[in-house]
Backbone as CSV, one residue per row, in Angstrom:
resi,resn,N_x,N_y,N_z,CA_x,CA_y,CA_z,C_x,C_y,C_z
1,UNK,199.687,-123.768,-33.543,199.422,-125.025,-34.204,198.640,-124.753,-35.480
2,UNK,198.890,-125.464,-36.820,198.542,-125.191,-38.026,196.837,-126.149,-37.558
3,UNK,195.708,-125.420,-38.473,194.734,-126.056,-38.290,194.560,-127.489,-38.359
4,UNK,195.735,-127.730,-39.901,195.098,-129.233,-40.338,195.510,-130.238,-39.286
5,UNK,196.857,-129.593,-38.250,196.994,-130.453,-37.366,196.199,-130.152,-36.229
6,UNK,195.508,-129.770,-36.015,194.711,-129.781,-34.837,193.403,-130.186,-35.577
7,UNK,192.694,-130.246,-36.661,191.768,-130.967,-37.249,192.078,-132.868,-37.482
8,UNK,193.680,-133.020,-37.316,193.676,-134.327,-37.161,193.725,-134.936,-36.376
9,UNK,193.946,-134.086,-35.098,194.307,-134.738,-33.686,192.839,-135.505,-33.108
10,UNK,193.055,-136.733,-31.980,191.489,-137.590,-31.619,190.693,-136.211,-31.298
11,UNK,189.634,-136.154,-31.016,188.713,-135.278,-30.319,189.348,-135.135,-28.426
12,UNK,189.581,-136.454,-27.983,190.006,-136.082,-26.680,191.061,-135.359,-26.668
13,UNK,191.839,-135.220,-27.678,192.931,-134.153,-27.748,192.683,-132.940,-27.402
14,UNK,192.096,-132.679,-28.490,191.267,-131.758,-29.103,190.836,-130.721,-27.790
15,UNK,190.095,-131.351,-27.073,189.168,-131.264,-26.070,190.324,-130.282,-25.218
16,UNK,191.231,-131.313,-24.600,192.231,-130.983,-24.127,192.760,-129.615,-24.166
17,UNK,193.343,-129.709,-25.099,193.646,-128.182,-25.803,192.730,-126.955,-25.527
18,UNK,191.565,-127.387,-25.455,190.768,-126.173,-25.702,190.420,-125.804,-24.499
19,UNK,190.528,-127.019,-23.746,190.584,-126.792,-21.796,191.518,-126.148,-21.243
20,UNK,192.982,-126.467,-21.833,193.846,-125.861,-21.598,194.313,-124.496,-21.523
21,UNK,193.991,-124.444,-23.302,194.353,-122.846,-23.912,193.513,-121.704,-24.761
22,UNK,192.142,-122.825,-24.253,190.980,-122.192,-25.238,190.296,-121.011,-24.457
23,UNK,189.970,-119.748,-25.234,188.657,-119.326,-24.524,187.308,-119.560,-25.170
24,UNK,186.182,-119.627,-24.497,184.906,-119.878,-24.519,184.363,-118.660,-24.787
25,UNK,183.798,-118.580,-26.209,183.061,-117.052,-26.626,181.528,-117.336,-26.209
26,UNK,180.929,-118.727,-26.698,179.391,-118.403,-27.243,179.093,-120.078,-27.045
27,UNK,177.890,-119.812,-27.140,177.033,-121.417,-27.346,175.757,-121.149,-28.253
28,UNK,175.070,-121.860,-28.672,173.985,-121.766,-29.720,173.310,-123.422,-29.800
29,UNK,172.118,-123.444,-30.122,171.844,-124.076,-30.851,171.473,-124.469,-32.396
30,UNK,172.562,-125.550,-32.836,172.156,-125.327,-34.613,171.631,-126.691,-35.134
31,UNK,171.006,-127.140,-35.728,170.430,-127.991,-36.308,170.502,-129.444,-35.221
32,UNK,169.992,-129.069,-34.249,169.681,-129.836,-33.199,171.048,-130.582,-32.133
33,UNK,171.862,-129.675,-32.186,173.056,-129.838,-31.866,173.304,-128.603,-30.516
34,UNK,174.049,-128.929,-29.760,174.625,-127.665,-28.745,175.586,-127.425,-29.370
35,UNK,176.154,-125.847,-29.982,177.497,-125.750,-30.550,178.006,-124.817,-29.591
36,UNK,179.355,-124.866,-28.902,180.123,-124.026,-28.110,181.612,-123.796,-28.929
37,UNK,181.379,-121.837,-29.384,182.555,-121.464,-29.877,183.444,-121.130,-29.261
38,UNK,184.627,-121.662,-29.241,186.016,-121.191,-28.983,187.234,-120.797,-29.627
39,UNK,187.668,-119.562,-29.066,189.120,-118.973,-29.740,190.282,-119.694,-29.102
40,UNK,191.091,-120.044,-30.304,192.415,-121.071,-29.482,193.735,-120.464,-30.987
41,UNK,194.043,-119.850,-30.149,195.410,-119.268,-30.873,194.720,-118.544,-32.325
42,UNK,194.151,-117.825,-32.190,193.638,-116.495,-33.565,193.025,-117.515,-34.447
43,UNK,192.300,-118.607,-34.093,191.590,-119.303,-35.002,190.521,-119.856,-33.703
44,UNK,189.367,-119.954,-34.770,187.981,-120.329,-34.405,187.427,-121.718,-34.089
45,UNK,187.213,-122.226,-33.352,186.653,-123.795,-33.243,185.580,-124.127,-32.235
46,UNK,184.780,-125.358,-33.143,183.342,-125.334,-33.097,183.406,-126.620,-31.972
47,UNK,182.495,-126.721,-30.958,182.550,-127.828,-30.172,180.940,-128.210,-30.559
48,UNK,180.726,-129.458,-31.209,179.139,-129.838,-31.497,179.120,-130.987,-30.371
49,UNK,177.937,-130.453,-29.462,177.775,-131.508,-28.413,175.914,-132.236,-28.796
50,UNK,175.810,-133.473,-28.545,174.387,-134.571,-28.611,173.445,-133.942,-27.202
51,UNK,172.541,-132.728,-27.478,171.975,-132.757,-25.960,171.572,-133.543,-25.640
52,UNK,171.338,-134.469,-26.336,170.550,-135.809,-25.330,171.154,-137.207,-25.124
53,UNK,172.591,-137.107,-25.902,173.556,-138.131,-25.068,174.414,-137.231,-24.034
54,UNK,174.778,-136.003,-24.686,176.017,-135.490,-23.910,176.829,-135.749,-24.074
55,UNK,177.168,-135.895,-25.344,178.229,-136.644,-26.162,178.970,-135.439,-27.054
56,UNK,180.163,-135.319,-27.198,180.731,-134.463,-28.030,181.009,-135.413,-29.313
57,UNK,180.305,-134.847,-30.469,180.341,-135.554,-31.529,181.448,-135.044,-32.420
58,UNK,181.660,-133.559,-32.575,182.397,-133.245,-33.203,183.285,-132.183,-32.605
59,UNK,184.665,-132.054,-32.849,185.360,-130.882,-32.894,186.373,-130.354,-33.827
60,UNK,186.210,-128.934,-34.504,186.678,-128.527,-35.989,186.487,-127.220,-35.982
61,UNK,187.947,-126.593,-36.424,187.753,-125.402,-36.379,186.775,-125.040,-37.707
62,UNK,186.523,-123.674,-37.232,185.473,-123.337,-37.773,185.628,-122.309,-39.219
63,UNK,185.103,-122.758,-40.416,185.171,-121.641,-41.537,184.656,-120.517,-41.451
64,UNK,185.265,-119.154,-42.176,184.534,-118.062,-42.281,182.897,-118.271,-42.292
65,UNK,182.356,-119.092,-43.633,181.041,-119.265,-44.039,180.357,-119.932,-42.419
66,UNK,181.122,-120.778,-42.012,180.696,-121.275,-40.427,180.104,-120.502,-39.239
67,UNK,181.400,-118.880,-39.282,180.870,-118.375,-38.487,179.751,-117.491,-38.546
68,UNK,178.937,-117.421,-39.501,178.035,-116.566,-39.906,176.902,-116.418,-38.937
69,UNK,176.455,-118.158,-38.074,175.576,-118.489,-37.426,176.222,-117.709,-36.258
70,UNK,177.125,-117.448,-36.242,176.970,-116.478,-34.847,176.866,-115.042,-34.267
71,UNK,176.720,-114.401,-35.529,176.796,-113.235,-35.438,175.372,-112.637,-35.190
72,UNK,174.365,-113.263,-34.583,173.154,-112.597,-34.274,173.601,-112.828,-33.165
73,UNK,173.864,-113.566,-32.347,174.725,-113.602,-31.251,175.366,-112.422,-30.113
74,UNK,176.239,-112.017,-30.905,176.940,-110.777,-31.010,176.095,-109.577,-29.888
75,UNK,176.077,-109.256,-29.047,175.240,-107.961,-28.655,176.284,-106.662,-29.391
76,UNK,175.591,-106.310,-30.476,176.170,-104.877,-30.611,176.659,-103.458,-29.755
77,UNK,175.804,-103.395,-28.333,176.047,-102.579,-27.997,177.327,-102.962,-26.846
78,UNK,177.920,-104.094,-27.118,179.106,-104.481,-26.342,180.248,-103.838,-27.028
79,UNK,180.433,-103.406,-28.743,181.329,-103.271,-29.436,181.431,-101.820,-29.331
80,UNK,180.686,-100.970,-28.590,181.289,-99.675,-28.382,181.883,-99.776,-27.337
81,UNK,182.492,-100.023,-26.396,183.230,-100.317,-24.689,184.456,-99.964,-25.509
């Protein structure tokens, strides 16, 4: 699926999809948000959840400049295996 169509689809779509065919890399917190990254077909997408509704506010795959916040993340010594 081309991004812009999966950037236009509702969020419950969205959701869907990523339940379906997504894997789950990472979670973080960023500017007061829960963000959970997922890989869904060789592209990146950001799940921004409200910790204190529990509300998924946003879902959008994610830009290069985007993924930057996750690379402290990363344990390095996983990338020698």
């Amino acid at each position: 699926m081309k991004l812009k169509r999966f950037n236009d689809l509702a969020i419950a779509e969205k959701a869907w999809l990523l339940k379906e065919y997504g894997q789950y890399l990472l979670a973080l917190q960023h500017y007061g948000y829960t963000v959970l990254l997922y890989a869904l077909n060789q592209h990146f997408i950001e799940i921004f959840l409200d910790p204190q509704t529990r509300r998924v506010e946003k879902i959008s795959a994610a830009t290069y400049k985007q993924l930057d916040k996750y690379l402290s993340q990363i344990p390095i010594s996983r990338l020698n295996r």
